[in-house]
C-alpha atoms as one frame of an Amber mdcrd trajectory, in Angstrom:
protein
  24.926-188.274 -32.501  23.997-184.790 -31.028  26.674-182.277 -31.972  26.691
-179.912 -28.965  27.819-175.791 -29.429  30.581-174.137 -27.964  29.762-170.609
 -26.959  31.558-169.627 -30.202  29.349-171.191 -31.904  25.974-170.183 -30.710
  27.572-166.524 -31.391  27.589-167.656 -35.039  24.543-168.713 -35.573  23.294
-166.008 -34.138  23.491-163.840 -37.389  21.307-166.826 -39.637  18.625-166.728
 -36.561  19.130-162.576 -36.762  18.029-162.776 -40.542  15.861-165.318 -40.467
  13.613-163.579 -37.763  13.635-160.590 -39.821  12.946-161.537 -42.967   9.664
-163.713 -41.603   8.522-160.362 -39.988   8.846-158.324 -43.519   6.885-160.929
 -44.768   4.470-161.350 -42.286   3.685-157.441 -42.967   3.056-158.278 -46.545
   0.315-160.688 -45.913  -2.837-159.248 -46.944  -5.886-160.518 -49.220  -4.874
-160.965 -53.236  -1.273-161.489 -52.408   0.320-164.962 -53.926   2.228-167.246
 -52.325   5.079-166.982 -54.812   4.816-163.374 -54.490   5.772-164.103 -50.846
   8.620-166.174 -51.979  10.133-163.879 -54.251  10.434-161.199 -51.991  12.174
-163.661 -49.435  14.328-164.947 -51.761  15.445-161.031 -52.557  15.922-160.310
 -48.556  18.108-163.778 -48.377  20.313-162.099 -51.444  20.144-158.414 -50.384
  21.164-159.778 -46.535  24.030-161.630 -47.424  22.551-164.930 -46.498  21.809
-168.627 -48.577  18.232-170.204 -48.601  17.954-173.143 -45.705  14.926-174.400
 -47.834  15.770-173.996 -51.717  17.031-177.336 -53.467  17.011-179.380 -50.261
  16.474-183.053 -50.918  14.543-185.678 -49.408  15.112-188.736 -52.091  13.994
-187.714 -55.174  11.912-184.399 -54.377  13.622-181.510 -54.343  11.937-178.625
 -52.568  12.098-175.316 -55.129  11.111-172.570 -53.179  13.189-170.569 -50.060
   9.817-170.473 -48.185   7.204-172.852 -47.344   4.150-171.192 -48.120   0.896
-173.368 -46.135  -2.487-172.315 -46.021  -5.798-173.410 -43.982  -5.596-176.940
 -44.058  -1.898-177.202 -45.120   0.264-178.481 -42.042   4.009-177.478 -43.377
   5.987-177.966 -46.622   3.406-176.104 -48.624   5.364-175.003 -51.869   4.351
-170.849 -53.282   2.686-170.861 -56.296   1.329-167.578 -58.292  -2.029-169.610
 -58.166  -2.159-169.310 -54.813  -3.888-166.217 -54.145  -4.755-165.674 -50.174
  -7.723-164.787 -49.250  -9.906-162.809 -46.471  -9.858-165.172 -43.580  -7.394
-167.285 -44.656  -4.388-168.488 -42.249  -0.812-168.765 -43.559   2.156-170.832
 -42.180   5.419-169.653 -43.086   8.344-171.300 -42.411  11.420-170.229 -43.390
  15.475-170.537 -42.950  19.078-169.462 -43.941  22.335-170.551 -44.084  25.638
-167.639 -43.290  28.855-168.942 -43.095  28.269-172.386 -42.693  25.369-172.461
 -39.861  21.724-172.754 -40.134  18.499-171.223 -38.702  15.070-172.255 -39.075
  11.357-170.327 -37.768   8.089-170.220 -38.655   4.736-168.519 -37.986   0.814
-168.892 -38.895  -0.837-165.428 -39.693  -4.074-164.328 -40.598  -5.038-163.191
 -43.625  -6.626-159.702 -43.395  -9.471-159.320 -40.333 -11.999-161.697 -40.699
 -11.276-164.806 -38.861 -13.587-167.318 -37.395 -13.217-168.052 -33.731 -12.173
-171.424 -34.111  -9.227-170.309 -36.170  -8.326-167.498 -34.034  -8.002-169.826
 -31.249  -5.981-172.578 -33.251  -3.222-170.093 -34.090  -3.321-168.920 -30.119
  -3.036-172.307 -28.384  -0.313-173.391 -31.042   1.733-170.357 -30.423   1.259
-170.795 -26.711   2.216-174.550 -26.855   5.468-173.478 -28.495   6.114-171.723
 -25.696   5.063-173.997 -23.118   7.548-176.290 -24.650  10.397-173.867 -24.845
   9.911-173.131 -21.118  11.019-177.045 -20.629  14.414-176.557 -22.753  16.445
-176.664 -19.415  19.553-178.046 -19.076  18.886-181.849 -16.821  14.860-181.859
 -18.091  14.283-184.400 -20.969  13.594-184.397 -24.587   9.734-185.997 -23.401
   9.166-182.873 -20.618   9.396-180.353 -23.920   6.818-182.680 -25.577   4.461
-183.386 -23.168   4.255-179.735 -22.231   3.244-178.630 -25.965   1.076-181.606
 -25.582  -0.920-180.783 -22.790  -1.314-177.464 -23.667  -3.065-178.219 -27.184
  -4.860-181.256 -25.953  -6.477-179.087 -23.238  -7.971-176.862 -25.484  -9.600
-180.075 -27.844  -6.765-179.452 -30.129  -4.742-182.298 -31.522  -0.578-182.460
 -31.809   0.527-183.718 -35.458   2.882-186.941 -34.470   4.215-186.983 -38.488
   6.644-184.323 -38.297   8.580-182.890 -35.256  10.668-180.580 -34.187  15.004
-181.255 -34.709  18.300-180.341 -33.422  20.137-177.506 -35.685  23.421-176.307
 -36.109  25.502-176.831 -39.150  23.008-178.606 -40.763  19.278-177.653 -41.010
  18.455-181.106 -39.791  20.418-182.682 -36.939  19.866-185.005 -34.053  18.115
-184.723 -31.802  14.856-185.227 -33.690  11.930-183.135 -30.962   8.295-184.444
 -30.692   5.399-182.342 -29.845   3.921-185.217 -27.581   5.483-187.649 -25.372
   5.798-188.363 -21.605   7.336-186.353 -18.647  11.100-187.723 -17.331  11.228
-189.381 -20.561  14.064-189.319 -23.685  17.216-187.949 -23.765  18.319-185.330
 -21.307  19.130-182.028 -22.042  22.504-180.177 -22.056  23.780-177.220 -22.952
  25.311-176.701 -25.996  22.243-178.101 -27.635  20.374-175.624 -29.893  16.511
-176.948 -31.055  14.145-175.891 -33.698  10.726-176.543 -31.762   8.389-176.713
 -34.041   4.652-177.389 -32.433   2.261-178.429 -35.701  -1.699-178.626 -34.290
  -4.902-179.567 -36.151  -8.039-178.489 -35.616  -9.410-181.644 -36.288  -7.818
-185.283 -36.470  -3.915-185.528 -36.085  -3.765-187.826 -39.601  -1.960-186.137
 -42.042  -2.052-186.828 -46.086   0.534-185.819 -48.344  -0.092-184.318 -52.074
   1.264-185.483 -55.175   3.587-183.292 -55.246   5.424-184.975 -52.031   5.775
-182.031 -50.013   2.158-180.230 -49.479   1.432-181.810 -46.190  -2.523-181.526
 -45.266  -5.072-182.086 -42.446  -6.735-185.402 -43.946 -10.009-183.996 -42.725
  -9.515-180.972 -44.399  -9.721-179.148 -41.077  -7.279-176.445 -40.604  -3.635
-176.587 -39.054  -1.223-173.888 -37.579   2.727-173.863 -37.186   4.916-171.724
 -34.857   8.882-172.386 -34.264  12.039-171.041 -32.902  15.009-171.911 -33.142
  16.655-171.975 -29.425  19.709-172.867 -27.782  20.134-174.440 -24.448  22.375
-172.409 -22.236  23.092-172.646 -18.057  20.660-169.364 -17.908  17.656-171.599
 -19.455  16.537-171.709 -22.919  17.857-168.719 -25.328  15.486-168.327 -28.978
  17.705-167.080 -31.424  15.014-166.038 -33.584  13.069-163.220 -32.717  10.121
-162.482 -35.128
């Protein structure tokens, strides 16, 4: 059942969007060669605490793996879920996926971006973090009130598949609100006039997810660490955005 907003509502989860675009760009400013992950993760976990917030991420459950972290940490050929580690030291030329949400006062937010690691990136991975980012936007554009759920994929679709990219089909984008997680779930693929229409109220984390290889995805022992199984590498952009009668609003600015 999709939960639509009241006005009221999108006002207050306005604040959780607020925070969680600002906390991903203090980290994104931190990225740099010899930083860890869970260095990363530490100092989000001290923004969530110093801005009044509670982590979207930390503790959540999916059977028996619980994720322990407040940010998903993912590099090179990590797709999402990638957990911060003080092993994890980044390196020159590296690319980093953070995604990251919070909770305030009972409603949820959820973004994420791939940056590079220092200056020296190969061409292919420059491009794979452009066309991803694009595609997120392409799809966004098709958040209309009266389009469908299958316009917003095909759009991110077509816009990675042009450029010999391919669309991860494992994990998608989902409806948000007062739960990090709610219905509608959003694919990054499907067909035009297709799936559920549109209406305002409704407020989406799209979430495009794009290999540079193969689309199959393996997971790690860990049960989160999602990977490229060709060991290619992957990018991940979202925003979380609300549906309004002036066209699609993202609450969270980076």
């Amino acid at each position: 059942m999709i939960e639509l907003k009241t006005n009221a509502e999108i006002e207050r989860m306005r604040r959780p969007a607020r925070i969680t675009g600002e906390i991903l760009a203090s980290l994104r400013a931190k990225v740099r060669p010899g930083v860890t992950t869970a260095e990363l993760d530490r100092e989000a976990e001290r923004l969530i605490a110093r801005l009044g917030a509670r982590s979207a991420f930390k503790n959540y459950r999916v059977g028996d793996a619980v994720f322990p972290a407040v940010l998903c940490a993912s590099v090179n050929d990590e797709i999402v879920h990638g957990i911060p580690s003080d092993r994890r030291e980044l390196q020159e030329g590296d690319i980093l996926g953070l995604d990251f949400g919070v909770e305030v006062d009972g409603f949820f937010a959820d973004a994420a971006v791939t940056v590079t690691v220092g200056n020296d990136l190969d061409d292919e991975s420059r491009r794979l973090l452009e066309v991803t980012e694009r595609s997120m936007y392409e799809g966004i554009a098709r958040a209309c009130e009266g389009e469908r759920l299958g316009d917003v994929g095909a759009a991110v679709q077509d816009a990675v598949e042009a450029a010999g990219f391919s669309v991860v089909r494992d994990f998608v984008g989902h409806g948000i609100g007062r739960a990090l997680h709610e219905d509608p779930q959003v694919p990054n693929f499907g067909k035009r006039g297709r799936g559920r229409t549109l209406a305002v109220g409704m407020v989406l984390a799209i979430e495009p997810m794009v290999n540079a290889g193969t689309a199959a995805v393996r997971v790690d022992a860990d049960g989160w660490t999602a990977r490229t199984s060709d060991g290619r590498r992957s990018a991940h952009f979202e925003h979380t955005v609300a549906i309004t009668k002036k066209g699609p609003e993202i609450l969270t600015r980076i």
